[in-house]
C-alpha positions as CSV (number, residue, x, y, z in Angstrom):
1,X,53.8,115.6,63.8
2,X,56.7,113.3,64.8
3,X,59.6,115.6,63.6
4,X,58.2,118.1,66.6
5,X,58.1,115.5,69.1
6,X,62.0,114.4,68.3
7,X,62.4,117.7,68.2
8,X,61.1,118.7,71.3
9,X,63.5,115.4,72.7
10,X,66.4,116.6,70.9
11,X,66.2,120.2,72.0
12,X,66.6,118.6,76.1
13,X,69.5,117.2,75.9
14,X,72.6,120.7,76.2
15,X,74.6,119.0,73.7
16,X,76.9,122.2,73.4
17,X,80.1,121.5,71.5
18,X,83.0,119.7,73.8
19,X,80.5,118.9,76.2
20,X,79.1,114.8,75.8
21,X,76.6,114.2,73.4
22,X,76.3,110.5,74.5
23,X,73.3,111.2,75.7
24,X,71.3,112.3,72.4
25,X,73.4,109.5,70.5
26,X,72.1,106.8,72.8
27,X,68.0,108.2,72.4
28,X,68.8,108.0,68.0
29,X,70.2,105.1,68.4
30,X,67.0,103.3,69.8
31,X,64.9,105.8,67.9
32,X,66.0,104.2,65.3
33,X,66.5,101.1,66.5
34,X,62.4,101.0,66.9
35,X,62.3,100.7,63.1
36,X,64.6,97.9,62.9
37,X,67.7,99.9,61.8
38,X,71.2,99.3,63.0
39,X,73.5,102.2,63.8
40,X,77.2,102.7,63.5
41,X,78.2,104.4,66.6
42,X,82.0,106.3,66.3
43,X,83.3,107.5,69.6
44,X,85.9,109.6,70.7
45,X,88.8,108.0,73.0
46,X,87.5,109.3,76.1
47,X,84.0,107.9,75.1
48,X,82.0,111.8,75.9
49,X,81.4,112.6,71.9
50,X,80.5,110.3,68.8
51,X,79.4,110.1,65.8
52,X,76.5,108.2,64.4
53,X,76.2,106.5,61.0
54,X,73.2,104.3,59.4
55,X,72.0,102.5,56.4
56,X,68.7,102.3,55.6
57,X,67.5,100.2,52.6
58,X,69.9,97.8,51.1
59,X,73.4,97.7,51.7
60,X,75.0,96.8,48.3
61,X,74.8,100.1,46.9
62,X,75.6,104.0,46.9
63,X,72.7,106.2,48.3
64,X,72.2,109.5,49.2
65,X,72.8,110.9,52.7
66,X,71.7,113.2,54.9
67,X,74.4,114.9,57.4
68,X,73.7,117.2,60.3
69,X,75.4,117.9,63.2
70,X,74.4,117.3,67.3
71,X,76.3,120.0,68.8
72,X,75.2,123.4,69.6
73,X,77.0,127.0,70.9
74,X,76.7,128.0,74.7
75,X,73.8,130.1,75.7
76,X,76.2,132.2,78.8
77,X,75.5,135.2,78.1
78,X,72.5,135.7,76.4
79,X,69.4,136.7,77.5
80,X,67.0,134.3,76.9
81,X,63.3,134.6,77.6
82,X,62.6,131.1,78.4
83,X,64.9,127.8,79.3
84,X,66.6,127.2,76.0
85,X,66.9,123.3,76.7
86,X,63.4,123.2,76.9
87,X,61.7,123.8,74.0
88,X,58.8,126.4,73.8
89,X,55.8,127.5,71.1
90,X,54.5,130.5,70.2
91,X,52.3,130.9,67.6
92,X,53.7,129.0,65.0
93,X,57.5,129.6,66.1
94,X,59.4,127.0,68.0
95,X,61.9,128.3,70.5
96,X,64.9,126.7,71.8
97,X,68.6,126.2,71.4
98,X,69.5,124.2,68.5
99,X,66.0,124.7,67.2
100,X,67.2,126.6,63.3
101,X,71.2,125.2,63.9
102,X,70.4,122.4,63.6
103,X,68.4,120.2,65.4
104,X,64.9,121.0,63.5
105,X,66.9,119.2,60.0
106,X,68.1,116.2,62.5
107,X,64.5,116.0,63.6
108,X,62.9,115.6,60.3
109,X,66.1,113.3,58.9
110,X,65.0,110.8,61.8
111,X,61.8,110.6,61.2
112,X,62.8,110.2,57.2
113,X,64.7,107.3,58.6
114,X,61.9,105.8,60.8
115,X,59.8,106.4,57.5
116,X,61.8,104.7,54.9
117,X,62.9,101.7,57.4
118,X,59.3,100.7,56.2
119,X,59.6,101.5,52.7
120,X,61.5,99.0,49.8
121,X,64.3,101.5,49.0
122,X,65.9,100.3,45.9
123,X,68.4,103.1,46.6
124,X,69.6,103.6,50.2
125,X,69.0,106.4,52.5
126,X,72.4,106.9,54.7
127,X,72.4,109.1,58.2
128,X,75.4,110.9,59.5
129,X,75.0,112.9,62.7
130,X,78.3,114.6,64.0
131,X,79.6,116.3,67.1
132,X,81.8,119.5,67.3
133,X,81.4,120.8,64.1
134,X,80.6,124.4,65.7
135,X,84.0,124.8,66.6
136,X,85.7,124.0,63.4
137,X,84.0,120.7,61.9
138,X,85.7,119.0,64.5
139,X,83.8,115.4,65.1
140,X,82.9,114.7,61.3
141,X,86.5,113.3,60.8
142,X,86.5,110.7,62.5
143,X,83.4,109.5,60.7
144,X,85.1,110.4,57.1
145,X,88.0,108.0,58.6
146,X,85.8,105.0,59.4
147,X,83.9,105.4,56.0
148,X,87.0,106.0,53.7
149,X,88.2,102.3,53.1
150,X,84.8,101.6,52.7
151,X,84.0,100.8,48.7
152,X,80.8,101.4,48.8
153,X,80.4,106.0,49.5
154,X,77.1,107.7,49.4
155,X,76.0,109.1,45.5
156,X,75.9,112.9,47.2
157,X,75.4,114.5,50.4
158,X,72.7,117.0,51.7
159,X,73.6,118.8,54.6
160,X,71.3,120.0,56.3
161,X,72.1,123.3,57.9
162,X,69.7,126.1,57.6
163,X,69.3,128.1,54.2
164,X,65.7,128.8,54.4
165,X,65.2,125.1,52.3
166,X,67.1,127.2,49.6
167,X,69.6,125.0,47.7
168,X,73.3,126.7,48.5
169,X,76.1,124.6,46.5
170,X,79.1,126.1,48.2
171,X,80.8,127.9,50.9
172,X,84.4,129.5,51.8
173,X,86.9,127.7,53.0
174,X,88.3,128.4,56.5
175,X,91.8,128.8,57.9
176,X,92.2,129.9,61.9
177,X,95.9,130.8,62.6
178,X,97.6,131.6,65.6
179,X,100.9,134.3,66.0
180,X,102.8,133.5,68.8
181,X,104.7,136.9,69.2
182,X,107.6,137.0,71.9
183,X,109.6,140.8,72.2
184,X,111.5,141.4,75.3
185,X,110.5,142.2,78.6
186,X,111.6,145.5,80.4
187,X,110.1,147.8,83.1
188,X,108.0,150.2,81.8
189,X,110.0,153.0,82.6
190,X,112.4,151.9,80.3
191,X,110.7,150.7,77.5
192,X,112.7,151.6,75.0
193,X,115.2,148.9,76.2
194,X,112.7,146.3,75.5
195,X,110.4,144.8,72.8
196,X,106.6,145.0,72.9
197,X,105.1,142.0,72.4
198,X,101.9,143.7,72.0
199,X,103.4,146.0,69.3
200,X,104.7,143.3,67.2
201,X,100.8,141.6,67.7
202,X,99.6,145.1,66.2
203,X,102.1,145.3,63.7
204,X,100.8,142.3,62.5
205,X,97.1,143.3,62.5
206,X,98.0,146.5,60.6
207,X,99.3,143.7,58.3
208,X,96.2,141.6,58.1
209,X,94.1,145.3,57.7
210,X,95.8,145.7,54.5
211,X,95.8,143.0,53.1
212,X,92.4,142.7,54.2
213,X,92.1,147.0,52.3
214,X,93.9,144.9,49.1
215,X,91.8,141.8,48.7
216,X,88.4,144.0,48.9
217,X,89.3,146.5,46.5
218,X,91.3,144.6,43.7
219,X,91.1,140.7,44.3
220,X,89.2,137.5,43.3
221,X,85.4,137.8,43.0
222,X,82.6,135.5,43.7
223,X,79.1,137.4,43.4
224,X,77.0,134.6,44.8
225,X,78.9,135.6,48.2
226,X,76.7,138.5,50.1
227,X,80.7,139.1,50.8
228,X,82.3,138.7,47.3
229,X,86.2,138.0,48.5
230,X,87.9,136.4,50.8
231,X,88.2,137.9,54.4
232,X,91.0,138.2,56.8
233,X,89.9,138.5,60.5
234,X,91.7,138.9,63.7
235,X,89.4,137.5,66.6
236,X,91.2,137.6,69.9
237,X,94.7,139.0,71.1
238,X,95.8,138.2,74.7
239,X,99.2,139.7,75.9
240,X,100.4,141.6,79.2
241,X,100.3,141.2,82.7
242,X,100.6,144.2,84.5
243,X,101.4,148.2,83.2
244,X,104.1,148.8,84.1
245,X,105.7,145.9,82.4
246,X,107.0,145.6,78.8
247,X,105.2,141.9,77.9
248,X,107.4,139.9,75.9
249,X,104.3,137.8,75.0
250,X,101.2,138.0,72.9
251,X,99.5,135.8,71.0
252,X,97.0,137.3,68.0
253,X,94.1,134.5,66.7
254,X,93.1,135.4,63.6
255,X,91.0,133.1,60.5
256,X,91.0,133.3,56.7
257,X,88.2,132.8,54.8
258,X,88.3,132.1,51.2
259,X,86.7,132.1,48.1
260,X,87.4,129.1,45.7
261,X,89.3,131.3,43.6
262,X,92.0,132.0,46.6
263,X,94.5,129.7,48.1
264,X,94.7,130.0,51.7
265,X,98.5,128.5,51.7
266,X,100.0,131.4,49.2
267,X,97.9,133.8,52.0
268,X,99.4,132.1,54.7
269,X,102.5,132.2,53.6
270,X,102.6,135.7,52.4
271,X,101.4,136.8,56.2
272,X,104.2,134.5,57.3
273,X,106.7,136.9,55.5
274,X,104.9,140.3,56.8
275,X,105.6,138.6,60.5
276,X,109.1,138.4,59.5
277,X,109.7,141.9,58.1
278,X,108.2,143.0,61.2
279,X,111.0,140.9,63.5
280,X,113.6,141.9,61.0
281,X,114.8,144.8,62.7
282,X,114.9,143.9,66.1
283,X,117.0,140.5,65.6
284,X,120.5,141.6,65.5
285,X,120.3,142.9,69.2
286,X,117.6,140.3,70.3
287,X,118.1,136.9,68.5
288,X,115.3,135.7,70.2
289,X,112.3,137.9,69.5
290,X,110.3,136.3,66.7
291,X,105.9,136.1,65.8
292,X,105.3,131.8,64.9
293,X,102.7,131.2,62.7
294,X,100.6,128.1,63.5
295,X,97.8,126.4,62.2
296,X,94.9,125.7,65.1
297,X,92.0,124.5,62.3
298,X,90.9,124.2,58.6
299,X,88.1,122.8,56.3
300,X,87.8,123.6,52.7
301,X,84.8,125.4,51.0
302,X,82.5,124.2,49.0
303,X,82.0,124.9,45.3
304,X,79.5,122.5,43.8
305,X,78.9,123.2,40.2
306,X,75.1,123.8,39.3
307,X,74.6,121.2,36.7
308,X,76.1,118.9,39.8
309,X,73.4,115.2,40.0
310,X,72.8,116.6,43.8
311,X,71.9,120.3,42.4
312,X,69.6,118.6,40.0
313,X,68.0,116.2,42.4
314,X,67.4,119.2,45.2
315,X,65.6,120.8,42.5
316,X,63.1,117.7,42.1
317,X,63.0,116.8,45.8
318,X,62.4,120.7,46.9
319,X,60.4,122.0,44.0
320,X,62.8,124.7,43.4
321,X,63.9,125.8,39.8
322,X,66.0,128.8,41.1
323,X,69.6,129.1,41.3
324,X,71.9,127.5,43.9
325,X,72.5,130.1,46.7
326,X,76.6,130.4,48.3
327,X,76.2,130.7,52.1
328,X,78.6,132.5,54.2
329,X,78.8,130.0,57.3
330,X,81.2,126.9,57.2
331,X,79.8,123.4,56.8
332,X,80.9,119.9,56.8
333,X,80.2,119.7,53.2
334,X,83.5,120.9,52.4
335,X,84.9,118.3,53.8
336,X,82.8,115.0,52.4
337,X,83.8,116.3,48.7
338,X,87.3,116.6,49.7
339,X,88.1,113.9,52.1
340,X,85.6,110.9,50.3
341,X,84.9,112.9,46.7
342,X,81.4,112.7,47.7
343,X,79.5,115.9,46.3
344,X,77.7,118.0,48.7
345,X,75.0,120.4,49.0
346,X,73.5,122.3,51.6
347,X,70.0,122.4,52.4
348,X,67.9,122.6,55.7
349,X,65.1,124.6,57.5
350,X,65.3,127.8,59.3
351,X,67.6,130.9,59.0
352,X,71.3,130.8,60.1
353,X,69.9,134.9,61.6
354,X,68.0,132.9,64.2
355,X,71.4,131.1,64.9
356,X,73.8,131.6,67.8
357,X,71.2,134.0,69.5
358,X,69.0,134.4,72.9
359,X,65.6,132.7,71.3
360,X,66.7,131.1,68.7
361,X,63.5,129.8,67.1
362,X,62.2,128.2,63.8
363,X,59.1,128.4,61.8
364,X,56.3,125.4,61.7
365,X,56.2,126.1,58.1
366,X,59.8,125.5,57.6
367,X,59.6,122.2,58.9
368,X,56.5,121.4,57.1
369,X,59.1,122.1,54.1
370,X,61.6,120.3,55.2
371,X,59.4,116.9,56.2
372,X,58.1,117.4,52.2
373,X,61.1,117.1,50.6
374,X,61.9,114.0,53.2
375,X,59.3,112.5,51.8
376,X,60.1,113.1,48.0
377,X,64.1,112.2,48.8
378,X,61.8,108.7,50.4
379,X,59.6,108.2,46.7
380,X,62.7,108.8,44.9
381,X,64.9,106.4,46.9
382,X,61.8,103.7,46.2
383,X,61.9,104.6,42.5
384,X,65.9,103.5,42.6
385,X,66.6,107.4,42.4
C-alpha cells in the first residue's frame, strides 16, 4: 500500500510548526517529481518553511484540489509509548505524530498525485501542502498570495483534515487577542497607592465570563456545532514579578470563536469598551494606566452551503448521502473561500480525538477510505468531472 509507505516517510521527518519543514518539502517534491510532475515550491524569507503547489493534468483549466498541511504540535510533554517520529503498527492502528492530523490525508493525496500523473485528466487535480497552519493557518498565505493574480483558481477545495471521511462544510471563525494591561507599581505594603495590573487582567476576564454567561444563554445559534454559539476563551495571563510588589503589567491572551451568524469585530469592539470602563476610574489620578487591545491572529469560518458543487461531488466521490457535518477545529478552508472565493470543504481520515495527544494513531480502514475516494476524485477528473 503506497500511501503507508509515504506515510511511514512522512511521519520521520519532526516537522512541528516553526521548526523547518524543508526537509519533507524536498522528499514530495521528488516524490512527485518520479511521476513527471513539477512542483511550485513557496518559501519563507529565511528559507526554513514553504509551501508546495502542483498541477497535475492539463494546465488550461480549473480543477479541484486537495489541501493539507505539513506541520504538526510538539510532543514535550506527553507520554508517549513509543518514538512518535517513527511510526509504529499495532493491529490495524498506526501510531505516530501527525499520523490522524494530518499526515495520513497528505499520504494518500500523494500517491493520488503519483496516480493521476499517469492518467489523461481532462480536469486537473491541484496539490497544496502548507506549513504552520497549527498555530493559526499561518503558512497557507503565502500560497493564497502567489495563486491570487493567477486567472486560472481551483473549481473547489477538499481539505483534508480528519472528520472520520465525514463531509463537514464549515467551521467557526477564529480571533486571538491580546490585552496589554499596565496599573501602577507600588510596594505591597501599600497597595492601595498603586494599580494592580493583575486586577485590571481579572476585571477583564470577569468581562469575557459574562459575555461568554450572555452569548450561551440568549445569542446566535448554529445546531450543527456540538457547541451551538460562539465562545469566548481566555488562554494564558502572565503578570508579576515578585509578592511583595504591585505589578503594573499583565498581559491576558484570550481567542473568539464564532459562528457565521456573529461578527467578531462588533465583539471585539464591545470587549474594547468593557477594557475602558474598567480604566475609567483610575485615569484622573493615573493618566497612564490603560488595558490595549491587539490583534495577534485571525481566519474566518467556514459556511459552505449544502447544495454547494463540492458538497455534491463529496457525496459521489465518498459514497455518502448524509448531511454535511460542522467541525469545531479551525482549518485553512476558511481562508481559500475568502481570500481566492474558492469553495471549500473538509474531508480526511482519522479523528481530530486522536489529535494533539501521546499516541496519536489512525485506523487502516480509514485510510483504505480515504485511498477510495482518491481514486473516484481520479475517475471523475478523467471523465472531465
Amino acid at each position: 500500500m503506497e500511501t503507508l509507505d509515504i506515510l511511514d516517510r512522512l511521519i520521520a521527518f519532526p516537522t512541528i510548526s516553526r521548526r523547518s519543514n524543508r526537509d519533507l518539502i524536498g522528499y514530495v517534491r521528488a516524490l512527485l517529481g518520479e511521476a513527471g510532475i513539477t512542483c511550485e515550491v513557496i518559501g519563507t524569507e529565511d528559507g526554513s518553511r514553504a509551501n508546495l503547489f502542483a498541477t497535475i493534468g492539463p494546465q488550461d483549466r480549473p480543477g479541484v484540489m486537495l489541501s493539507g498541511h505539513t506541520d504538526v504540535v510538539p510532543v514535550e510533554g506527553q507520554d508517549w509509548s513509543s518514538d512518535p517520529f517513527h511510526m509504529r503498527q499495532d493491529g490495524d492502528l498506526y501510531f505516530g505524530r501527525g499520523t490522524t492530523d494530518m499526515k495520513g490525508f497528505v499520504a494518500s493525496a500523494l500517491g493520488a498525485a503519483r496516480r493521476a500523473a499517469g492518467r489523461d485528466l481532462r480536469t486537473p487535480l491541484h496539490l497544496a501542502l502548507s506549513y504552520d497552519e497549527e498555530i493559526g493557518c499561518i503558512g497557507v498565505r503565502s500560497l493564497l498570495d502567489a495563486l491570487a493574480p493567477r486567472a486560472i483558481k481551483p473549481l473547489f477545495c477538499i481539505v483534508g483534515e480528519p472528520t472520520g471521511m465525514q463531509i463537514a462544510s464549515g467551521h467557526k471563525g477564529k480571533t486571538a487577542l491580546r490585552a496589554t494591561c499596565t496599573g501602577h507599581a507600588s510596594h505591597s505594603a501599600l497597595a492601595p497607592e498603586g494599580v494592580n495590573a493583575l486586577h485590571l487582567g481579572a476585571d477583564l476576564m470577569a468581562r469575557l465570563r459574562a459575555r461568554q454567561a450572555e452569548i450561551a444563554a440568549h445569542g446566535a445559534r448554529d445546531p450543527a456545532y456540538s457547541v451551538p454559539y460562539t465562545t469566548l476563551h481566555a488562554g494564558i495571563m502572565r503578570g508579576g514579578v515578585q509578592l511583595n510588589i504591585v505589578p503594573d503589567h499583565c498581559s491576558l491572551d484570550f481567542e473568539i470563536r464564532n459562528i457565521a451568524a456573529d461578527d467578531p469585530a462588533e465583539l471585539v469592539a464591545a470587549i474594547t469598551e468593557d477594557a475602558a470602563r474598567i480604566v475609567a476610574p483610575y485615569r484622573d489620578t493615573y493618566p497612564h494606566v490603560a488595558i490595549d487591545m491587539a490583534e495577534t491572529n485571525a481566519y474566518p469560518g467556514l459556511d459552505t452551503p449544502q447544495d454547494a458543487a463540492i458538497i455534491a461531488f463529496l457525496r459521489d466521490v465518498t459514497g455518502s448521502d448524509a448531511a454535511a457535518i460542522k467541525v469545531a477545529f479551525g482549518t485553512e478552508g476558511g481562508l481559500f473561500d475568502a481570500r481566492l472565493g474558492v469553495p471549500a470543504a473538509v474531508c480526511g481520515p482519522g479523528h481530530m480525538a486522536q489529535g494533539h495527544r501521546p499516541d496519536e494513531y489512525i485506523s487502516a480502514g480509514q485510510l483504505v477510505a480515504c485511498d477510495a475516494m482518491m481514486d473516484r476524485i481520479i475517475a471523475r477528473l478523467e471523465a472531465g468531472i
